[in-house]
BAFI-3210 file (N, C-alpha, C; in Angstrom, 3 decimals, decimal comma, padded with zeros to 6 digits):
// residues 145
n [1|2|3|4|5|6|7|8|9|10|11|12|13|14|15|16|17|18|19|20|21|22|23|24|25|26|27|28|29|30|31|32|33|34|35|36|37|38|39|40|41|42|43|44|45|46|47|48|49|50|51|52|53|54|55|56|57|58|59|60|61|62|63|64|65|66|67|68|69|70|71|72|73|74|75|76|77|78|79|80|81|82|83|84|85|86|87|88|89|90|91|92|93|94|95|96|97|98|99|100|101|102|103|104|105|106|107|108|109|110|111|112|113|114|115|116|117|118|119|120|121|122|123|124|125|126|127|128|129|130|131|132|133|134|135|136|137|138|139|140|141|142|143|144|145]
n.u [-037,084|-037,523|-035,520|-034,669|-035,279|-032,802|-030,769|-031,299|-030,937|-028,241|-026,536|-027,111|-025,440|-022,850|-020,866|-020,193|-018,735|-016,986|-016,842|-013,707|-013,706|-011,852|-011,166|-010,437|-007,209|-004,340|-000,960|001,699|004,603|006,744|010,146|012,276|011,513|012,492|013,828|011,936|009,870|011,488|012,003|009,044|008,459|009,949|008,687|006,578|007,391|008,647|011,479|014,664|016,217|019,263|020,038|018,127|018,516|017,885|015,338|011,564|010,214|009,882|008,592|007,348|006,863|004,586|005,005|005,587|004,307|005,270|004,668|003,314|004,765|004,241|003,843|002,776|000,953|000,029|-001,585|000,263|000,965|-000,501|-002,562|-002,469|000,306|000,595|000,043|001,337|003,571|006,613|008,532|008,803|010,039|010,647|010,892|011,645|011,297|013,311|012,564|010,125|008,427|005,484|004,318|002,286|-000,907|-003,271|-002,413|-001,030|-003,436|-004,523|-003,246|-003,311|-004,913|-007,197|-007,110|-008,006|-006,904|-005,143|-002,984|-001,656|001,291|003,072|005,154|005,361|002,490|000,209|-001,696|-003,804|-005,977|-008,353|-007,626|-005,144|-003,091|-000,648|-000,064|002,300|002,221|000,163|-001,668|-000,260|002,944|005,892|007,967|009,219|010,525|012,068|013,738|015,631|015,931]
n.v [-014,128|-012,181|-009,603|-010,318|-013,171|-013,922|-012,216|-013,242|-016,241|-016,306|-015,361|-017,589|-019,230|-019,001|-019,731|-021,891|-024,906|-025,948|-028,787|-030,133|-030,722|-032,892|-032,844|-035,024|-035,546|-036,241|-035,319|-034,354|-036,193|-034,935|-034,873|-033,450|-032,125|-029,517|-028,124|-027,471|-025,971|-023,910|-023,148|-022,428|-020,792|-018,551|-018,225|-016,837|-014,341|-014,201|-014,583|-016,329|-015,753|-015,188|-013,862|-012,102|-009,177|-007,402|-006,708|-005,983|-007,004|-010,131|-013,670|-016,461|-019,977|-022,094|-024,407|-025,104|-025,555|-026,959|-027,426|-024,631|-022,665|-021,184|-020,349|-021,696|-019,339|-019,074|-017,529|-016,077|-013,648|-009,732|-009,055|-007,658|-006,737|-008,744|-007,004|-004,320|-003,456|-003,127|-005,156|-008,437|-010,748|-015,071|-017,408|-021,026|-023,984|-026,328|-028,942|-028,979|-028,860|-029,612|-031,720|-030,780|-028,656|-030,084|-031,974|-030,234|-029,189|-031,079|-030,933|-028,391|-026,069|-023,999|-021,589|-018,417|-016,740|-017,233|-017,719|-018,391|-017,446|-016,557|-014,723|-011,555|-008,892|-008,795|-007,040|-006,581|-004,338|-004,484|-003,599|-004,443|-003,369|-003,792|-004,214|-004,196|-004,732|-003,425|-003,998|-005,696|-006,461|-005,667|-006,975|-010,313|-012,778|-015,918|-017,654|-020,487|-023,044]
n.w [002,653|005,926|007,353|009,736|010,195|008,540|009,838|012,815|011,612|010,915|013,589|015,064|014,065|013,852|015,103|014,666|013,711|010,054|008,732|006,992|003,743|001,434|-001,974|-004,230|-005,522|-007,637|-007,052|-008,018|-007,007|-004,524|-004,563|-002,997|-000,075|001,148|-001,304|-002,805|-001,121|-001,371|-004,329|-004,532|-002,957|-003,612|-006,286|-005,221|-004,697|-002,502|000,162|000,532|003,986|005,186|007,542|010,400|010,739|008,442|008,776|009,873|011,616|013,163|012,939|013,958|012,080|012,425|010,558|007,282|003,622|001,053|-001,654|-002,064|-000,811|001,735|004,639|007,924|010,629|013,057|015,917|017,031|017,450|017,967|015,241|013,897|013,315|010,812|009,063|009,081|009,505|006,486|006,685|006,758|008,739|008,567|010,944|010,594|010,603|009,166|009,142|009,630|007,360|005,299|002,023|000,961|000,651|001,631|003,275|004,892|005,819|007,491|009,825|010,728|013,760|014,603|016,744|017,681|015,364|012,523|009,694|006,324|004,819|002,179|001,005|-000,595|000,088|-002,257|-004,709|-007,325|-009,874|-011,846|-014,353|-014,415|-012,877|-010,732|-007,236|-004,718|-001,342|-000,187|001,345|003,403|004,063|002,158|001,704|002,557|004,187|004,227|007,285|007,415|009,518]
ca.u [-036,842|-036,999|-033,794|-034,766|-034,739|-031,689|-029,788|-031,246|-030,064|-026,128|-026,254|-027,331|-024,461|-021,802|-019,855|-020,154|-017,537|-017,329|-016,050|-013,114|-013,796|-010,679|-011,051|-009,146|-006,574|-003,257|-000,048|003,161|005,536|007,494|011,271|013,044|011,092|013,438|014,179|010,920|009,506|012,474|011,429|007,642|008,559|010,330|007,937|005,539|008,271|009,274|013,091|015,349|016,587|020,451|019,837|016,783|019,041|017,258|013,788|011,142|009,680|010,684|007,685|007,969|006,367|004,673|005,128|004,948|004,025|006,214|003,756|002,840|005,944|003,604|004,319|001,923|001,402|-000,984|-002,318|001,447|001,145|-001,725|-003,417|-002,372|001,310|000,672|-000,233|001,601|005,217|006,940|009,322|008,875|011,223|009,301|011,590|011,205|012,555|012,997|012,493|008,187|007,732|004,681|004,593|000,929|-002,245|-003,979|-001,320|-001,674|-005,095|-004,470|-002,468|-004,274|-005,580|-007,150|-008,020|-008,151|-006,357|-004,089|-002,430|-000,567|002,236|004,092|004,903|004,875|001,222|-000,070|-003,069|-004,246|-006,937|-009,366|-006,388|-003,681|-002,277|-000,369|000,679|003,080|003,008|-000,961|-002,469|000,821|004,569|006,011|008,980|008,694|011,710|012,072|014,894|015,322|016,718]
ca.v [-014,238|-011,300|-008,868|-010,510|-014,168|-013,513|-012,297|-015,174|-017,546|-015,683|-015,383|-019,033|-020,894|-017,589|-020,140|-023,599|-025,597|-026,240|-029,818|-029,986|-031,772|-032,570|-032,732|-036,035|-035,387|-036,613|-034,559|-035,152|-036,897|-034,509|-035,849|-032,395|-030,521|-027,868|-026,914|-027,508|-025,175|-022,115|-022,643|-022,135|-019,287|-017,397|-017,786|-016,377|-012,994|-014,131|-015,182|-017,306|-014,916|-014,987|-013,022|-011,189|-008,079|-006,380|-007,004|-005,301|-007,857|-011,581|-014,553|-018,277|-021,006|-023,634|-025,344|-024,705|-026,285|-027,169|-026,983|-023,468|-021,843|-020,905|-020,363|-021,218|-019,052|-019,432|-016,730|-015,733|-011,969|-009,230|-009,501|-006,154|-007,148|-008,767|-005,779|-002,766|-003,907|-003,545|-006,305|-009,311|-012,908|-016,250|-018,132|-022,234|-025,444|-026,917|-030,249|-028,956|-029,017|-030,620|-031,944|-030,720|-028,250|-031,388|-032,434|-028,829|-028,946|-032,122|-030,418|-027,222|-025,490|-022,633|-020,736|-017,631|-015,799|-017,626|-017,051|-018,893|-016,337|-017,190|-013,945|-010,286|-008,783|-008,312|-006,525|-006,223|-004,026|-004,716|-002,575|-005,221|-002,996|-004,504|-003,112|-004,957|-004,139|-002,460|-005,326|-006,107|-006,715|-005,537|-007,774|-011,370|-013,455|-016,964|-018,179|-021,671|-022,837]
ca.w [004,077|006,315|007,450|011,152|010,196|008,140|011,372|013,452|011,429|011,105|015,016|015,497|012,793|013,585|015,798|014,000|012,722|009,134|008,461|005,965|002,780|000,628|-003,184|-004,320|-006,627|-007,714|-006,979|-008,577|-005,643|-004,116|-003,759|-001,758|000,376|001,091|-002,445|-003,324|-000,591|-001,728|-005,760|-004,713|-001,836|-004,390|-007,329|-004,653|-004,365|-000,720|-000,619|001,905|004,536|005,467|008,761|010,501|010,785|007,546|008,815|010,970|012,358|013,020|013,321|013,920|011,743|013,357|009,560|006,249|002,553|-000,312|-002,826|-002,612|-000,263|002,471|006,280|008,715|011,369|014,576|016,602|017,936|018,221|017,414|013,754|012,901|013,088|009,214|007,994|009,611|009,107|005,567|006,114|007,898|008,569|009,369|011,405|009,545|011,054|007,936|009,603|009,762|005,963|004,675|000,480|000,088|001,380|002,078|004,423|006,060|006,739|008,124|010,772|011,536|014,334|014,619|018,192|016,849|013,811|011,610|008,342|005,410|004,171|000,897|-000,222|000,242|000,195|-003,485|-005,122|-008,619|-009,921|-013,196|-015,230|-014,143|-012,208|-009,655|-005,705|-003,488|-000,201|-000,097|002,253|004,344|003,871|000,795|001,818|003,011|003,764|005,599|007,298|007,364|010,785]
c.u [-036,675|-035,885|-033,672|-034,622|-033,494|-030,486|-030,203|-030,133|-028,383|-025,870|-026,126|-026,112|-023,002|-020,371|-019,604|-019,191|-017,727|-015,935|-015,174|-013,372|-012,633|-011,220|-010,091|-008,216|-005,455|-002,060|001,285|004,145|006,640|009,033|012,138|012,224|010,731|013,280|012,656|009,693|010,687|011,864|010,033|007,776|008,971|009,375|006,617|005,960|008,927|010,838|013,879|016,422|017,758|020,388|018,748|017,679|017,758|015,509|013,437|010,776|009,965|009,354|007,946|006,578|005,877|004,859|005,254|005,287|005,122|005,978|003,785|004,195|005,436|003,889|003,071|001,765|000,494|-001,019|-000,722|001,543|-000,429|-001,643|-002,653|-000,518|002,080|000,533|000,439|003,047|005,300|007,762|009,324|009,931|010,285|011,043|011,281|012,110|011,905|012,851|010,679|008,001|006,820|004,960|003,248|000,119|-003,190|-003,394|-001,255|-002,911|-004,964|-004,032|-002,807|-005,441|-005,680|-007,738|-008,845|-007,913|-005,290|-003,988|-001,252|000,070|002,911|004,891|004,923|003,498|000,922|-001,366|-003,254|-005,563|-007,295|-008,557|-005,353|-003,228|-001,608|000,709|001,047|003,090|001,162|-001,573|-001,287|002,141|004,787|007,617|009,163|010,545|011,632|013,065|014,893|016,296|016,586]
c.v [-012,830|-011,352|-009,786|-011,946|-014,212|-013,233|-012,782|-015,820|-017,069|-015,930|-016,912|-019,599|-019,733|-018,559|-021,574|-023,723|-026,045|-027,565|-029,807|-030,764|-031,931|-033,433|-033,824|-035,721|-035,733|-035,598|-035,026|-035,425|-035,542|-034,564|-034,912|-031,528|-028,929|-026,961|-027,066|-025,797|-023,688|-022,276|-021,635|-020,796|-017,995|-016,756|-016,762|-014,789|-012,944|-014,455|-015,418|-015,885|-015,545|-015,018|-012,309|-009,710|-006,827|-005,994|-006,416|-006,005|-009,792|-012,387|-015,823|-018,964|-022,226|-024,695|-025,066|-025,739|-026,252|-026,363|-025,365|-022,353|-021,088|-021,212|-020,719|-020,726|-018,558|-018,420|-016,792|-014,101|-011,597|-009,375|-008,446|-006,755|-007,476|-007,730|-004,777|-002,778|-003,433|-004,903|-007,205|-010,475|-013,532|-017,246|-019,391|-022,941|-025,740|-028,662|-030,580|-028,560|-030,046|-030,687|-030,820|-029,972|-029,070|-031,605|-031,282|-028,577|-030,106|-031,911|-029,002|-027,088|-024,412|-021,968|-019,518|-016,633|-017,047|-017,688|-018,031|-017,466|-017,032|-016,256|-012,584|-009,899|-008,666|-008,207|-006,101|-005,692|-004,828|-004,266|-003,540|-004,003|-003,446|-003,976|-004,349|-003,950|-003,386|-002,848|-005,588|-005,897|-006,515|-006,315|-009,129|-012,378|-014,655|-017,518|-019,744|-022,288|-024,647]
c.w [004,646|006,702|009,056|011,336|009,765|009,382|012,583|013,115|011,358|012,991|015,454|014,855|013,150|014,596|015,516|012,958|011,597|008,800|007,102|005,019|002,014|-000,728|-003,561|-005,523|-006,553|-008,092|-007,471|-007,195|-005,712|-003,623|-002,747|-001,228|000,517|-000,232|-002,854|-002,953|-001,256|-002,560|-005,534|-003,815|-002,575|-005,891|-006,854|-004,121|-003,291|-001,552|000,690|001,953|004,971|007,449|008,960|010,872|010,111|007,769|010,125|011,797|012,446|013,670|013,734|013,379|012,579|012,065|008,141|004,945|001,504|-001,332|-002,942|-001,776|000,630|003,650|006,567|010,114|012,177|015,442|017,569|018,460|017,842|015,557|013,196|012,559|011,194|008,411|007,721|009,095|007,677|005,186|007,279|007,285|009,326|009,711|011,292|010,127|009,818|007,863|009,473|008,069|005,290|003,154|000,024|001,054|002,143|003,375|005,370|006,751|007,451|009,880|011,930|012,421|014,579|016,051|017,585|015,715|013,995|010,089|008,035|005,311|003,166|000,205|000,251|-000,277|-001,642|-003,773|-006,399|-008,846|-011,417|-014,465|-015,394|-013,316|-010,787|-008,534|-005,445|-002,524|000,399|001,153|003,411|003,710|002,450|000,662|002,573|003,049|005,380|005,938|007,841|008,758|010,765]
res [x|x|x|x|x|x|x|x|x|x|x|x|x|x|x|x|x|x|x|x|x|x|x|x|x|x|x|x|x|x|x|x|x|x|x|x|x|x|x|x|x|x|x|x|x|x|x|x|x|x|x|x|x|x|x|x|x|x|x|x|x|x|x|x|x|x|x|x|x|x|x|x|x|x|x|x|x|x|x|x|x|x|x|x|x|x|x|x|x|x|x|x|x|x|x|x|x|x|x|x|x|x|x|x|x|x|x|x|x|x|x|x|x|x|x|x|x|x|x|x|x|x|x|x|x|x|x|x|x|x|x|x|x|x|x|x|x|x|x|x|x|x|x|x|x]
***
């Protein structure tokens, strides 16, 4: 294919919706949320915030997952925001906790930028070597409200 059909066809599909498919699979039943969401938030390096005192920046959740300890968080400020900071707080009604990803996509919309968070930023090379903090936040903390 030429370089000219090639960026046709990108220009033409560059704004089309891609329907979600979900993968069926069986999840072990979830019986607490809450602690469910801290275990997985912390295995992910984040960690339940006290106070936004210590922090640079303070977000709000419109929800987040159990399963994996993930915020989600909807086109509330500029993009750069995730990145520039070292330490952010996600402000969490712990009343908007879904069990499952499934159950998140179920729920999502996107205008324009949004972002799971679980975590402060992390990057591994081919070595193992592993950065916190390279990509965004090298400190992540959610307070549960």
């Amino acid at each position: 294919m030429s370089r000219s059909k090639i960026l046709k066809s990108i220009k033409q599909n560059i704004n089309s919706k891609v329907d979600r498919e979900f993968t069926n699979y069986e999840i072990e039943s979830i019986d607490n949320l809450i602690d469910t969401f801290i275990d997985s938030l912390k295995r992910a390096g984040g960690e339940i915030a006290n106070t936004t005192d210590s922090y640079e920046v303070v977000l709000n959740a419109e929800f987040a997952v159990a399963q994996n300890g993930a915020c989600f968080l909807n086109k509330e400020i500029d993009r750069k925001v995730y990145s520039y900071y070292e330490s952010i707080v996600i402000l969490l009604d712990k009343r908007k906790i879904v069990a499952t990803m499934k159950e998140a996509m179920e729920l999502i919309e996107i205008d324009d930028f949004a972002i799971f968070m679980s975590g402060p930023s992390k990057t591994a090379d081919i070595e193992q070597s592993l950065v916190i903090g390279a990509h965004g936040a090298k400190r992540l903390g959610v307070k549960l409200i």
